[in-house]
Backbone bond lengths (Angstrom), bond angles and torsions (degrees), N, CA, C in turn:
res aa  C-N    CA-C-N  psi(-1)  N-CA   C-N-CA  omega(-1)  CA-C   N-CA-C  phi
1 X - - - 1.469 - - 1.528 109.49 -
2 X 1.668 113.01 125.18 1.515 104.38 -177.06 1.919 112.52 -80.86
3 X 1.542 87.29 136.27 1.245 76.08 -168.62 1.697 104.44 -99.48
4 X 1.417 100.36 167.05 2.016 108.83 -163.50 1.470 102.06 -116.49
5 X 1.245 121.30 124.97 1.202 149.09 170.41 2.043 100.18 -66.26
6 X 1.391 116.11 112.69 1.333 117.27 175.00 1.815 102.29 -102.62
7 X 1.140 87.35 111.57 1.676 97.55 -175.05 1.719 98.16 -78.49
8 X 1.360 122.03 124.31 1.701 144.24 167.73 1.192 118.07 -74.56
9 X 1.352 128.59 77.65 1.898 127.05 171.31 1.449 98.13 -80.74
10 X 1.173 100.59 125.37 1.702 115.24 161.81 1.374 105.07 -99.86
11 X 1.540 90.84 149.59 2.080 92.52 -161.33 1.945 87.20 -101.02
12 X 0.830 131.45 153.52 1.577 127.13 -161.93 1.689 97.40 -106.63
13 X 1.599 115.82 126.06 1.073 113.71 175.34 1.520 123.90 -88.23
14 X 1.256 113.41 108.42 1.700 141.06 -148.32 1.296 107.50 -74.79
15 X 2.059 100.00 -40.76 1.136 82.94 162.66 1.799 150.37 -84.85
16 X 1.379 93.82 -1.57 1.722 114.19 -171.60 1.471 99.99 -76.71
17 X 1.875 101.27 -40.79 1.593 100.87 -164.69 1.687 97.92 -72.20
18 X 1.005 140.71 -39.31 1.921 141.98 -167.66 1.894 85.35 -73.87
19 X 0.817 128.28 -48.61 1.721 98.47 178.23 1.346 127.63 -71.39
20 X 1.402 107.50 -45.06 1.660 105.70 174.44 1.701 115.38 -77.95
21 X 1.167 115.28 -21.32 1.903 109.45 148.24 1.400 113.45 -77.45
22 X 1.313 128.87 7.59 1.357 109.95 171.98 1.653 108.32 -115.83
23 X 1.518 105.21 -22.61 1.639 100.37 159.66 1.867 114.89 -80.52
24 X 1.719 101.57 -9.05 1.676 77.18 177.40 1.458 110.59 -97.64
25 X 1.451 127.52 -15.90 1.066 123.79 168.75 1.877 113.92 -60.36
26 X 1.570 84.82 -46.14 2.298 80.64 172.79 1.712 120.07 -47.72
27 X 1.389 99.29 -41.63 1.313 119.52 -167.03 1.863 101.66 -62.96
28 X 1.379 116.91 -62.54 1.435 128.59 -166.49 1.352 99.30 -74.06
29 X 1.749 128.42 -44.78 1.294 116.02 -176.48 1.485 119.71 -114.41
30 X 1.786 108.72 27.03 1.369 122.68 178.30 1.685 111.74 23.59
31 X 1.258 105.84 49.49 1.810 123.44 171.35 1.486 125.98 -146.46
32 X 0.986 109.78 178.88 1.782 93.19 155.20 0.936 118.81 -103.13
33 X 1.553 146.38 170.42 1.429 143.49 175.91 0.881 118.05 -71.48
34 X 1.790 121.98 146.70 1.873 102.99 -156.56 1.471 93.62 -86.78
35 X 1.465 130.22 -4.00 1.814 96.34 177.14 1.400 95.58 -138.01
36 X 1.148 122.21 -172.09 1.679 126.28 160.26 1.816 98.14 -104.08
37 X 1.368 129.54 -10.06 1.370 115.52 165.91 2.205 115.09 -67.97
38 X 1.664 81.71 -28.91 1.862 76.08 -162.22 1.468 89.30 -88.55
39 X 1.581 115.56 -38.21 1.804 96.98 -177.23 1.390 113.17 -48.76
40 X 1.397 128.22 -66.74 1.761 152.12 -179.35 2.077 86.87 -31.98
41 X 1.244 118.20 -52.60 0.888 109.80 -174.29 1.814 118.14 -77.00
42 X 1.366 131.36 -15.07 0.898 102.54 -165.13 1.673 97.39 -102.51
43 X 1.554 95.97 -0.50 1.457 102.53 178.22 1.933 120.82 -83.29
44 X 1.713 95.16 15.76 0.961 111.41 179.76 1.662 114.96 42.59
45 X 1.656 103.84 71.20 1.812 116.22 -159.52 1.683 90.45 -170.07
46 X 1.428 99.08 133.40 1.553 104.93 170.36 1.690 107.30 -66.94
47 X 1.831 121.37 147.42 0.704 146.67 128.69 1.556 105.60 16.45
48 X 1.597 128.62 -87.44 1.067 163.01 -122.76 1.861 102.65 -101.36
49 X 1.467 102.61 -34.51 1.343 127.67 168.12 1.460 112.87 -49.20
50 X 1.643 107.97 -58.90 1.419 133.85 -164.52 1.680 90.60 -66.81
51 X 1.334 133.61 -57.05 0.968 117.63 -158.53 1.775 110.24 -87.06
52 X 1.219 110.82 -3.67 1.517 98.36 165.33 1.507 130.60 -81.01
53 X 1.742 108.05 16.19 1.332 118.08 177.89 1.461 109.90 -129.76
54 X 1.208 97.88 -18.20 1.921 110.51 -178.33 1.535 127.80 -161.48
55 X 1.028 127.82 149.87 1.819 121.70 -169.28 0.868 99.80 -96.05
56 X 1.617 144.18 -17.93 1.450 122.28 -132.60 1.805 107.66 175.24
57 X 1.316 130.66 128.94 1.356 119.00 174.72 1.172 110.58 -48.31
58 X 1.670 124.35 -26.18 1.467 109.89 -169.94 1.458 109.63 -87.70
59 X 1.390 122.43 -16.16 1.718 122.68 166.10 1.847 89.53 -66.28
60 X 0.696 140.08 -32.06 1.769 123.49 -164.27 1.089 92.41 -78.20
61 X 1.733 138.18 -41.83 1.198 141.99 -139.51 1.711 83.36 -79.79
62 X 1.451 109.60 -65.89 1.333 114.18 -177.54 1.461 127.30 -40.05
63 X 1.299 119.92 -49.34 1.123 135.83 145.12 1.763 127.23 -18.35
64 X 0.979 95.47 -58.88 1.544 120.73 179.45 1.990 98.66 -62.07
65 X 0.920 82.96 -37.48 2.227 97.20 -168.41 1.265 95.44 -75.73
66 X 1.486 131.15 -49.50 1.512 139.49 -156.19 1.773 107.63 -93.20
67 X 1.244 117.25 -28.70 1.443 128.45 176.29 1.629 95.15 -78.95
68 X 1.272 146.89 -27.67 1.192 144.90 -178.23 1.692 91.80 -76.62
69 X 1.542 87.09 -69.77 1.608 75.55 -173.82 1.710 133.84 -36.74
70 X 1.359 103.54 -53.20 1.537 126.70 168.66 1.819 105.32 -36.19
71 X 1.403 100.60 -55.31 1.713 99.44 177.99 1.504 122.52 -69.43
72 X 1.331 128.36 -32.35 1.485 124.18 133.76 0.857 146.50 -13.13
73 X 1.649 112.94 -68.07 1.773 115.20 172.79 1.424 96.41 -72.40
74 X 1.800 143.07 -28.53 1.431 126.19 175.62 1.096 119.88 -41.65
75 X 1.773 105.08 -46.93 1.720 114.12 -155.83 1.430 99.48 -79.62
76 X 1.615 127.94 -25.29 1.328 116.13 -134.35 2.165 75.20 -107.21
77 X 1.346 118.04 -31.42 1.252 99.55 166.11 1.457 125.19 -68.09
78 X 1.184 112.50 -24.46 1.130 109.56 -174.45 1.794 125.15 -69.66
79 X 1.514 94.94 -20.22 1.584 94.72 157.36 1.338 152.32 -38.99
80 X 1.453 81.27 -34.78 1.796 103.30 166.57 1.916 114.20 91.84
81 X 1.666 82.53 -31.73 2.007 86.41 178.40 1.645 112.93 -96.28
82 X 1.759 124.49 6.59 1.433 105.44 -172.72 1.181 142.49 -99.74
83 X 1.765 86.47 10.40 2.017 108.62 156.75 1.738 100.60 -59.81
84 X 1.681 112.77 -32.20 1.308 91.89 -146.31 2.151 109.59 -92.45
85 X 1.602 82.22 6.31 1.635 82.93 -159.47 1.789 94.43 -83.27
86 X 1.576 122.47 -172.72 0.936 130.38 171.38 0.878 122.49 -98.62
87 X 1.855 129.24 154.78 1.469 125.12 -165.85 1.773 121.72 -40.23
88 X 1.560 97.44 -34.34 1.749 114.38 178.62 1.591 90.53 -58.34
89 X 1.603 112.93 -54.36 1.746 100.78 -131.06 2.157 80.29 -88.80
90 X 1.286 123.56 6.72 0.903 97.45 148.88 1.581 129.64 -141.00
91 X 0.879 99.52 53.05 1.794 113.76 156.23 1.888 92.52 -109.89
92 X 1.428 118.62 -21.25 1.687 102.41 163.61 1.096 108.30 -49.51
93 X 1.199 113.37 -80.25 1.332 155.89 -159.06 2.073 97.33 -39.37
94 X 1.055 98.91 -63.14 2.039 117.20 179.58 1.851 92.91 -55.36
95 X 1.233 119.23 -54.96 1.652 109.84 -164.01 1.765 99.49 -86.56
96 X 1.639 130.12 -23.33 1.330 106.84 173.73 1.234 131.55 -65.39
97 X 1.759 100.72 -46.92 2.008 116.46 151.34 1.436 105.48 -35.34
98 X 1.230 114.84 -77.47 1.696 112.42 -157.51 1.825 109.63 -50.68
99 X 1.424 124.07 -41.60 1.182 118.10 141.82 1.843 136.41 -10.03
100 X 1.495 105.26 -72.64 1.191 125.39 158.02 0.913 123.20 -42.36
101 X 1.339 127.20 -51.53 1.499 140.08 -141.75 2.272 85.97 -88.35
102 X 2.140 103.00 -39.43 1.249 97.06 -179.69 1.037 121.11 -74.36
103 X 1.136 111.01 -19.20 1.650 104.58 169.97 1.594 128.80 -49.37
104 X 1.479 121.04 -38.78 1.029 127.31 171.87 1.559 102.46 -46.48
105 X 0.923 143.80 -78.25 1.308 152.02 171.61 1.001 120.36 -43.21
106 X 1.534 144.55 -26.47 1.516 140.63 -155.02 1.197 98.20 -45.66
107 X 1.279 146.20 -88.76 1.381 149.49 -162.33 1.412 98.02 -19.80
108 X 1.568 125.63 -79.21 1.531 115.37 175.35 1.349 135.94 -45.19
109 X 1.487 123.01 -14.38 0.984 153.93 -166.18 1.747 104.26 -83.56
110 X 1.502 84.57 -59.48 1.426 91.72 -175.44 1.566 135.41 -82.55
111 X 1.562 91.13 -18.73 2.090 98.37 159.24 1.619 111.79 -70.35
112 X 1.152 86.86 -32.15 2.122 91.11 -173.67 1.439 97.60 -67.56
113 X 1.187 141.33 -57.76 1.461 143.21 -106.99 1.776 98.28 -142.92
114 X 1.167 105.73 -59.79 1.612 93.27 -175.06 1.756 136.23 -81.37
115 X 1.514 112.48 153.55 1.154 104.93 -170.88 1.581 98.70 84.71
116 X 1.147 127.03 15.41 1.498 114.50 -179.35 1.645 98.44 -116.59
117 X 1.233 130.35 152.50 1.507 121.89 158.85 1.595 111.82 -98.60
118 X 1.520 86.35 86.24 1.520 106.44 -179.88 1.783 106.85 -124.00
119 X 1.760 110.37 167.59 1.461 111.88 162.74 1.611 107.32 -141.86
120 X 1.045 128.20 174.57 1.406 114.88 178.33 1.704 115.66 -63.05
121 X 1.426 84.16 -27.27 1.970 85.51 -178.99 1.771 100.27 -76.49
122 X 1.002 132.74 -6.01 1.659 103.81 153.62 1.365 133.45 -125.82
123 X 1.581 100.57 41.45 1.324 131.44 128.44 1.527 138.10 -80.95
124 X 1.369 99.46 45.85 1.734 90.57 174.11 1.242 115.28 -42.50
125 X 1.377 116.51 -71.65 1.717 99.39 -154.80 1.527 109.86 -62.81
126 X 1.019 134.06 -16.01 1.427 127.95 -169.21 1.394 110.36 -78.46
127 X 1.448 107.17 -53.22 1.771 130.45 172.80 1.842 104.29 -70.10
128 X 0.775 109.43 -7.87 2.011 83.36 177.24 1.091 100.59 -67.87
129 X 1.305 147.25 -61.81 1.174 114.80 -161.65 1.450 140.43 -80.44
130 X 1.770 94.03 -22.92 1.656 97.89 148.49 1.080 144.25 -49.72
131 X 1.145 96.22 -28.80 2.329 116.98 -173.19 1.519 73.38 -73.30
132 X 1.818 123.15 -78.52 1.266 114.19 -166.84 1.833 127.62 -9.11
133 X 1.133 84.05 -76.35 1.427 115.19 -166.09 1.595 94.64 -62.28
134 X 1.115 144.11 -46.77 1.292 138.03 -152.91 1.392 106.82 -104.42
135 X 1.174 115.07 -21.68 1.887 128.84 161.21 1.678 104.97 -58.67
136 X 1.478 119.31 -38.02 1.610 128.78 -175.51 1.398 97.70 -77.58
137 X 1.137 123.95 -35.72 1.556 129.82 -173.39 2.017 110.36 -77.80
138 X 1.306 100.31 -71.62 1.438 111.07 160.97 1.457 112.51 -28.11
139 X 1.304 110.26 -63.70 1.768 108.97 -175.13 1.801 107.77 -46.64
140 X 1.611 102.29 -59.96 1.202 96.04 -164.20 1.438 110.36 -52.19
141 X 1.585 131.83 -22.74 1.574 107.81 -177.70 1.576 95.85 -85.87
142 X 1.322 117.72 -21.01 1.967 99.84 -173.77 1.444 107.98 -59.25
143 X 1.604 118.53 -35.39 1.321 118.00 -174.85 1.607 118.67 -67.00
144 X 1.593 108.81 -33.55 1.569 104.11 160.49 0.844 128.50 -97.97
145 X 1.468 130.78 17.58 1.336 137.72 140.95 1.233 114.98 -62.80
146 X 1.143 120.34 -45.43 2.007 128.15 179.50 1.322 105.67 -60.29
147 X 1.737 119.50 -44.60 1.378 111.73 -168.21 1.517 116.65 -82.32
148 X 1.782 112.01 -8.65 1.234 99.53 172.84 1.726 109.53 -116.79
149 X 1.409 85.52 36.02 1.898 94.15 178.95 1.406 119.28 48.55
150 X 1.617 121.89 37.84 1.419 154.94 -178.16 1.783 90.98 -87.29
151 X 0.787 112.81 -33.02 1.465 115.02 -147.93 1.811 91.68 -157.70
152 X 1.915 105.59 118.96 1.588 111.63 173.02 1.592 103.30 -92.66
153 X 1.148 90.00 146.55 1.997 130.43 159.29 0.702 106.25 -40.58
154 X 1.892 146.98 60.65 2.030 121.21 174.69 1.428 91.06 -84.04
155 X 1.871 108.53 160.68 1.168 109.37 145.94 1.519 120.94 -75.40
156 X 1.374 118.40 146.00 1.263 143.16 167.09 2.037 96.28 87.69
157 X 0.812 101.39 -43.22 1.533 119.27 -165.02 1.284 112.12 -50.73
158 X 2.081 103.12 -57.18 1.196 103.33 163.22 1.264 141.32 -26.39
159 X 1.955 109.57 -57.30 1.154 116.68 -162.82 1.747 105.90 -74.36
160 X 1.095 120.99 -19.48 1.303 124.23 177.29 1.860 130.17 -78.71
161 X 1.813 97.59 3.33 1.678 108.96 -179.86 1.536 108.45 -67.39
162 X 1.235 122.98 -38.37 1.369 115.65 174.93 1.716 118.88 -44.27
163 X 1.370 99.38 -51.33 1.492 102.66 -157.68 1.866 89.07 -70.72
164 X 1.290 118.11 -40.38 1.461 95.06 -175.95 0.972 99.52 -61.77
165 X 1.471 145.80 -59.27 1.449 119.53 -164.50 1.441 123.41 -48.48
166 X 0.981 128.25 -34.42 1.570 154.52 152.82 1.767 93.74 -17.17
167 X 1.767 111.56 -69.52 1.200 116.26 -159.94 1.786 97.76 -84.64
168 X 0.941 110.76 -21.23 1.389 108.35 173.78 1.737 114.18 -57.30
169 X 1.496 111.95 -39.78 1.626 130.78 -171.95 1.709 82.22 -74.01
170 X 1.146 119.84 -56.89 1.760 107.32 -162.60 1.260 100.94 -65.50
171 X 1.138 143.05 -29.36 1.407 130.29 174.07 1.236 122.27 -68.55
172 X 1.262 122.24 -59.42 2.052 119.40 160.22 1.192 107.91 -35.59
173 X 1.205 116.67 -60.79 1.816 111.80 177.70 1.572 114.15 -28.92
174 X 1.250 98.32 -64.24 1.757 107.79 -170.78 1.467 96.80 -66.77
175 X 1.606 142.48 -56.05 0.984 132.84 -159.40 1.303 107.10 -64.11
176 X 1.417 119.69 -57.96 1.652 124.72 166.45 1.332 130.77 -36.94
177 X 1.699 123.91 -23.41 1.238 157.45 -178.67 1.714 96.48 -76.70
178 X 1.679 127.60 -43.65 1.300 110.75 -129.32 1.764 67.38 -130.37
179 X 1.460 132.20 -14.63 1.859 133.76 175.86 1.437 92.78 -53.57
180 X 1.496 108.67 136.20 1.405 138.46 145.09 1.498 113.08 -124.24
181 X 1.014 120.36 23.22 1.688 117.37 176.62 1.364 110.72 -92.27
182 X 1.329 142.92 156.33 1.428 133.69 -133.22 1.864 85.04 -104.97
183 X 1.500 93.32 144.12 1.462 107.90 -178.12 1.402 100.27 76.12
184 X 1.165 147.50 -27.53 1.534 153.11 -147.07 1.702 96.96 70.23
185 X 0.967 131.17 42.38 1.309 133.07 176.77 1.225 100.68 -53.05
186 X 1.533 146.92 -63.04 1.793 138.88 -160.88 1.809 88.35 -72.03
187 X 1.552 119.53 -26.32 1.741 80.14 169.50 1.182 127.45 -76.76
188 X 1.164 119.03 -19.51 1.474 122.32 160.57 1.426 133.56 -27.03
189 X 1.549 82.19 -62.88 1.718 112.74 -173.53 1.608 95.43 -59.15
190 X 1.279 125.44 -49.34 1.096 132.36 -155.71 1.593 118.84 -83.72
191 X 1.211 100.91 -26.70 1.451 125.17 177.36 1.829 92.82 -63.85
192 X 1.320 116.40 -61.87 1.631 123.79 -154.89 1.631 96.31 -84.35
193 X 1.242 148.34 -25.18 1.266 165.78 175.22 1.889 103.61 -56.39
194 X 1.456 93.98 -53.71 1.581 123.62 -176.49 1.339 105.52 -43.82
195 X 1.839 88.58 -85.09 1.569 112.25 172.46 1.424 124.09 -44.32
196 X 0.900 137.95 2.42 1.727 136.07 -160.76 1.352 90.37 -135.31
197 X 1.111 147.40 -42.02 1.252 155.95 142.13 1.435 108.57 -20.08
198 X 1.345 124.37 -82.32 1.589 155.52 -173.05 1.671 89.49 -40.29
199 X 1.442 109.34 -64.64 1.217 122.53 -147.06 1.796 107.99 -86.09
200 X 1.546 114.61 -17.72 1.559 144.59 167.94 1.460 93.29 -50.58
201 X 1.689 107.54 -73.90 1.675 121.35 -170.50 1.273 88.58 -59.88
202 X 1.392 137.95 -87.79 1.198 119.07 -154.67 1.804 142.16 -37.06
203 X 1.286 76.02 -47.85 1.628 85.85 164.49 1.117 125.07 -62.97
204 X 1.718 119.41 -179.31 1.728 129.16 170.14 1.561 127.84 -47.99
205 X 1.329 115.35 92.24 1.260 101.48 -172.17 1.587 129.44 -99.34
206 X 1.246 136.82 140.22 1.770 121.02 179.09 1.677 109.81 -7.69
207 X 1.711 111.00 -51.44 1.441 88.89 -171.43 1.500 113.69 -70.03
208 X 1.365 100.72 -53.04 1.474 93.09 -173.06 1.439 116.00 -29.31
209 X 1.474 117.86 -62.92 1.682 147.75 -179.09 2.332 95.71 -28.22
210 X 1.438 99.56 -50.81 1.387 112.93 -162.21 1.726 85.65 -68.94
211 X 1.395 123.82 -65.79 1.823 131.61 176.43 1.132 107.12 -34.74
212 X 0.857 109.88 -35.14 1.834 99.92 -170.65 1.673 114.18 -103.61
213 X 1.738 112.87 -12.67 1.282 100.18 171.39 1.660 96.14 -99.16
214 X 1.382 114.97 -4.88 1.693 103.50 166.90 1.954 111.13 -72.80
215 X 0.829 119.99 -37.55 1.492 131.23 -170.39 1.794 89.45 -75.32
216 X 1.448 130.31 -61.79 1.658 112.47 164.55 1.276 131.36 -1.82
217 X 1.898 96.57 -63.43 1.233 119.18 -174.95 0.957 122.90 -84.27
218 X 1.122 121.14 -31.01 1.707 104.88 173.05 1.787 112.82 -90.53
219 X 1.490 111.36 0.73 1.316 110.59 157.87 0.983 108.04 -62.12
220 X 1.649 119.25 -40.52 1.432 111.43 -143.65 1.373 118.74 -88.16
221 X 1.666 116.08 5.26 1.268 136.37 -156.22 1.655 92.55 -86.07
């Protein structure tokens, strides 16, 4: 019986190869590449290729921010216990992973990003879709923080807890960015210091406690 040789084409994933040539070019020439004609080209890939996965180094850049993120909520579900923790123990829990998750990257991280007087908030284009995505995430623990009185009801105030957490994430970034203490141990410290803080204000505080047994009383009149 003649036997038939089944020839194996692998279709090349275009998009894996344009990120990891675009963090190794950052990495070796701590820049970005001056065009998307000579990168596409040296990545041995038409022009035309590059843009059916991305417009722009700064969509890759973004990309790069939002795929971290994405691997975060994997790891941090994958624990199995972080339905069960509290809104605090998980906005810990979301910024110690996401930490981790930067480490894989620091080196790229750190030609782009450090030594600059930058924050994520003046990175729009890079951060929209992270803020996006992590504003949808953030909410959902503020909302079960409210329902188990983890987290108080202000007017106007309320609606504005996301974005601090938002500015809370741009600050670890930079601090974690600028840690040389072994393990990143002071981001640690700083991370849980943060959060307990964040989550102090947010919550029920003496005054509130005093507002609301003043409003009792003059109901009760």
């Amino acid at each position: 019986m003649e036997s038939t040789t089944i020839k194996k084409t692998t279709k090349k994933d275009y998009r894996k190869l344009i990120l990891e040539g675009f963090k190794n070019h950052v990495l070796e020439h701590g820049d970005l590449p001056k065009s998307v004609f000579k990168f596409a080209k040296d990545l041995k890939m038409k022009e035309e290729d590059f843009y059916t996965y991305f417009t722009s180094f700064e969509s890759i850049k973004s990309t790069v921010l939002v795929d971290i993120f994405d691997e975060t909520l994997a790891a941090i579900e994958a624990q199995g216990v972080f339905n069960e923790y509290s809104a605090r123990e998980k906005f810990l829990s979301f910024l110690f992973t996401w930490i981790e998750e930067l480490k894989k990257n620091r080196s790229y991280l750190l030609s782009l990003y450090h030594n600059k007087p930058m924050s994520l908030a003046s990175l729009p284009k890079e951060t929209k879709e992270f803020k996006a995505k992590f504003k949808d995430f953030a909410n959902e623990i503020i909302l079960e923080g409210k329902e188990t009185e983890e987290i108080a009801s202000r007017p106007v105030i309320s609606d504005r807890y996301d974005e601090a957490l938002w500015i809370q994430v741009g600050f670890v970034f930079k601090y974690w960015l600028d840690d040389r203490s072994p393990r990143f141990e002071k981001t640690d410290a700083a991370i849980e210091k943060s959060v307990n803080l964040a989550f102090d204000l947010m919550g029920k505080s003496a005054l509130d406690s005093f507002l609301d047994f003043a409003k009792f009383m003059y109901q009760s009149k």
